[in-house]
N, C-alpha and C positions, 0 to 999 in steps of 0.2 A: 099667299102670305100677305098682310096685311100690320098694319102698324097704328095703333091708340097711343092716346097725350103720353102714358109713362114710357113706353119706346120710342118716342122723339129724345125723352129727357134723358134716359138710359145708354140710346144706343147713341146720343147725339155727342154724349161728354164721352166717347170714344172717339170720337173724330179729333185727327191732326190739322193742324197749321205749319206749314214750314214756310218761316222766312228769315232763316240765316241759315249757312251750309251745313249739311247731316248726313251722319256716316249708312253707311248698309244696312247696322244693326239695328240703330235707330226706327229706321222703315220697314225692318222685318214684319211681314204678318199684320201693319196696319192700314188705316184708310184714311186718306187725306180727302175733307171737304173744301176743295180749291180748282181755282182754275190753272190745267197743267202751264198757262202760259209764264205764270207767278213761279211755280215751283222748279221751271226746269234748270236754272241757274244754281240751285242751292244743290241743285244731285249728287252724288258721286257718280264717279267716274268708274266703266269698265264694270258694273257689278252686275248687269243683268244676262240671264240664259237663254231666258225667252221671253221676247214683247209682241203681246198680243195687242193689236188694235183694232176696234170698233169703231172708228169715230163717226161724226154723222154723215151719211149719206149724202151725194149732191140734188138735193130734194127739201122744197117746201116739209117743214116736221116739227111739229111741239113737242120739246120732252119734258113735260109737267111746267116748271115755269119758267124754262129754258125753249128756245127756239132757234131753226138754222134755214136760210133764206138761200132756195139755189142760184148756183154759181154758173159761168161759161166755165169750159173745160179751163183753159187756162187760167182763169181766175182759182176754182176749185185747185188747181195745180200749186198755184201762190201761195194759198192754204195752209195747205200739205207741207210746203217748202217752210211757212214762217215755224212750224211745231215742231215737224217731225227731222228738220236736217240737225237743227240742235240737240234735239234728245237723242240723235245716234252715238254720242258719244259715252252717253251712260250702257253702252251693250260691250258685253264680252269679244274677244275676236272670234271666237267658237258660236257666239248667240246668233238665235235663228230669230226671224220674225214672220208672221203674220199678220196680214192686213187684208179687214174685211170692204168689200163695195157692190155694188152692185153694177149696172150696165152705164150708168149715166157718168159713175166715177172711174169707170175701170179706162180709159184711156190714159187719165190724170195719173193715178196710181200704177200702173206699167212704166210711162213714163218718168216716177221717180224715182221708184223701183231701180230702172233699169240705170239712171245714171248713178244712184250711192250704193247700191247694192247689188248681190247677186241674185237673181229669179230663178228658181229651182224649179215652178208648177207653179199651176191655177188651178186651184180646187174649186169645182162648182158643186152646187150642196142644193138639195130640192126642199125648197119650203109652200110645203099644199097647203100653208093655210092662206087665204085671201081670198077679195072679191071678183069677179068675173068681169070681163071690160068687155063693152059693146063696139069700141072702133080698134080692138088692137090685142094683139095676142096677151094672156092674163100673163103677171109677171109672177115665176111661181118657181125663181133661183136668183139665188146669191152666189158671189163670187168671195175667195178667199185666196191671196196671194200669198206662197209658199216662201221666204225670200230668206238669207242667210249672208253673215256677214265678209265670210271667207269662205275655202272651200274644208277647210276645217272643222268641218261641226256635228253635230250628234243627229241621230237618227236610227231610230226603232222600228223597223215595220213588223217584227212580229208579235210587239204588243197592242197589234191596232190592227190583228186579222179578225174579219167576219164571218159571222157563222150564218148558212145562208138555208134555207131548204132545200134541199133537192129534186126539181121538178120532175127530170126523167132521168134516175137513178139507173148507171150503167154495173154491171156485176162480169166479173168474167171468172169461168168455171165456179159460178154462186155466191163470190164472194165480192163485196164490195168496192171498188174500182176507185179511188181517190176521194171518198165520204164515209160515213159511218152511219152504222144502222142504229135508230135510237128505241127504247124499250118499245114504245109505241105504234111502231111497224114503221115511222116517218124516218128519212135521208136526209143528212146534214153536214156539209162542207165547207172549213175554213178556206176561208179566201182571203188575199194577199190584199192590202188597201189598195186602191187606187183612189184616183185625182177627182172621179162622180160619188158623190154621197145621197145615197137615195132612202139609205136608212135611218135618218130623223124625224121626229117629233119635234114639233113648234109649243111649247108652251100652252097649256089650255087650262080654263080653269078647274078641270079633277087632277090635275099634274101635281105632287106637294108643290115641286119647285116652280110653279106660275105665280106672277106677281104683277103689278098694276102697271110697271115699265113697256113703253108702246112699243120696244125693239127688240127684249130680249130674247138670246138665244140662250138655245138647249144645252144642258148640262154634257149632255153627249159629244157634243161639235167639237167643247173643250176639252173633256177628257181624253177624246181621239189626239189634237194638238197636243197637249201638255204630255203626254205618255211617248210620244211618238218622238217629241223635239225636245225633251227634258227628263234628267235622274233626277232620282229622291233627291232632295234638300237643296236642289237646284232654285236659283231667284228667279221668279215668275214674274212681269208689272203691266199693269193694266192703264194706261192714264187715261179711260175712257170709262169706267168701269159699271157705270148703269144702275145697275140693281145689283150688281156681285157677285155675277156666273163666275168669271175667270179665278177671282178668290176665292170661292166657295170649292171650287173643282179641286184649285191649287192645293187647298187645307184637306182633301178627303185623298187625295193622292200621294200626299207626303211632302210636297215642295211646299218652300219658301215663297212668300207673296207681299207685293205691295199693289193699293191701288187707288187712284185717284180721280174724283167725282165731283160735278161740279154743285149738284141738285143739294141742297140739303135730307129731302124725303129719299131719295134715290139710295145719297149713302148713308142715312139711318138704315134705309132696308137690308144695303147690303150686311153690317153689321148685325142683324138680327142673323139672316141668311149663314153669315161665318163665324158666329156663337152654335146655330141650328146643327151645324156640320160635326160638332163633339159627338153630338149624340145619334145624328144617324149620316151616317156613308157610302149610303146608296145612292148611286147613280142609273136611272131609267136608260135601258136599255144596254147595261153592263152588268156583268157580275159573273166573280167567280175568274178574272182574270179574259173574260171572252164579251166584244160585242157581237150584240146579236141584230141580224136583218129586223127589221117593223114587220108585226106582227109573225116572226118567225117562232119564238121559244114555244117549247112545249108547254102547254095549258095544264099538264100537270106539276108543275113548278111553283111552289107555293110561298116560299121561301120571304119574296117581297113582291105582295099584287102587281103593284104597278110600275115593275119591271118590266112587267109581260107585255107591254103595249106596244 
């Protein structure tokens, strides 16, 4: 997806500003082009379900005409501490969060974790896509910190079982043993989520949902989170927001969303992205209520191509 002069002007006069204090409703289902540092004082209080974060990475990284210059762990930590200890108090006592890092942030992020919050899991998530490194093992996972505010909180794992192929399919007296036979002669078994995600897709350009954004993630990652850590009509907020995965997901699933971006191109796109979502509600590599393994569904499944991948 891409963006010409009338969807700057289009989707741009959709963008918010907040700067005096505003209610829930106010921020339902929109997108604020700001920096969260400006906005987080005006919040309310207690209204969120689930806060996703993205933020950047402890790594040299240009994001369009935004840029973030690596930290030492404890500086990185400093970070962390000037944004995210103040915006905890916009979350529900039931709201769960996740936070995305990788190797170089995830001590910093444990560590903050573990002192305001409670740590439930580390989900680690397999991303093939990248270049190969000559002095050092290729980096080819992300980390996602599972964290929750009390022990009070919501959680779904069987809207977030996977359906896997069955390599060597066990039968006792012929009949199928904890999988199902599918028209096709091929075995296929829900499985229970766990903390490895090995069944993503990285955004590429035949994807609809790929976009110019250097970091984003798959529609998939989110809808796993958002299903798993959130009911319909639940508030969703993203104050990292990119390109507009976490909105885009939020609005195809049923929940409430707010998100906030600091790019202007970034949150025009995501605005195009959460207009696109009226009309079509497919999510790659869901549907029908079931994720499915990469490259698992059946190739007779026609339904939506590029599901199938």
């Amino acid at each position: 997806m891409i963006l010409s002069e009338s969807d700057f002007l289009h989707y741009g006069s959709r963008l918010i500003r907040i700067e005096s204090p505003v209610s829930e409703k106010f921020l339902e289902n929109k997108t604020a082009k700001q920096d969260i540092f400006e906005i987080i004082p005006f919040l309310p209080s207690n209204f969120v379900d689930l806060l996703f974060l993205d933020p950047p990475y402890n790594l040299d990284k240009n994001f369009n005409a935004v840029s973030f210059k690596a930290l030492d762990s404890s500086q990185y930590l400093n970070w962390l501490d000037s944004w995210l200890l103040p915006l905890l108090r916009v979350l529900k006592r039931s709201a769960s969060v996740y936070i995305c890092g990788d190797w170089r942030s995830a001590s910093a992020i444990q560590t903050f974790a573990e002192r305001h919050l409670k740590i439930r899991n580390r989900i680690t998530w397999e991303r093939e896509k990248g270049r190969g490194a000559q002095k050092n093992w290729k980096n080819c996972s992300e980390d996602i910190w599972f964290c929750t505010v009390s022990n009070d909180y919501y959680f779904d794992p069987d809207s977030v079982k996977l359906k896997r192929r069955v390599v060597a399919p066990y039968k006792k007296d012929g009949v199928p043993k904890d999988w199902e036979e599918d028209e096709s002669g091929g075995g296929f078994r829900l499985t229970s989520p766990s903390n490895l995600w090995t069944d993503l897709t990285v955004p590429f350009w035949a994807m609809p949902e790929n976009t110019f954004h250097p970091t984003q993630k798959p529609e998939k990652l989110l809808a796993k989170i958002i299903l798993a850590s959130s009911r319909p009509n639940d508030f969703v907020f993203d104050p990292f927001l990119g390109s507009g995965t976490c909105s885009v997901v939020a609005k195809k699933l049923g929940r409430r969303f707010f998100g906030v971006e600091l790019d202007h191109s970034f949150a025009c796109l995501a605005e195009k992205r959460i207009e696109a979502a009226d009309a079509d509600k497919s999510i790659q590599g869901y549907s029908d209520g079931i994720f499915w393994d990469r490259n698992a569904r059946p190739s007779r499944i026609k339904a939506h191509p590029h599901l199938n991948r």
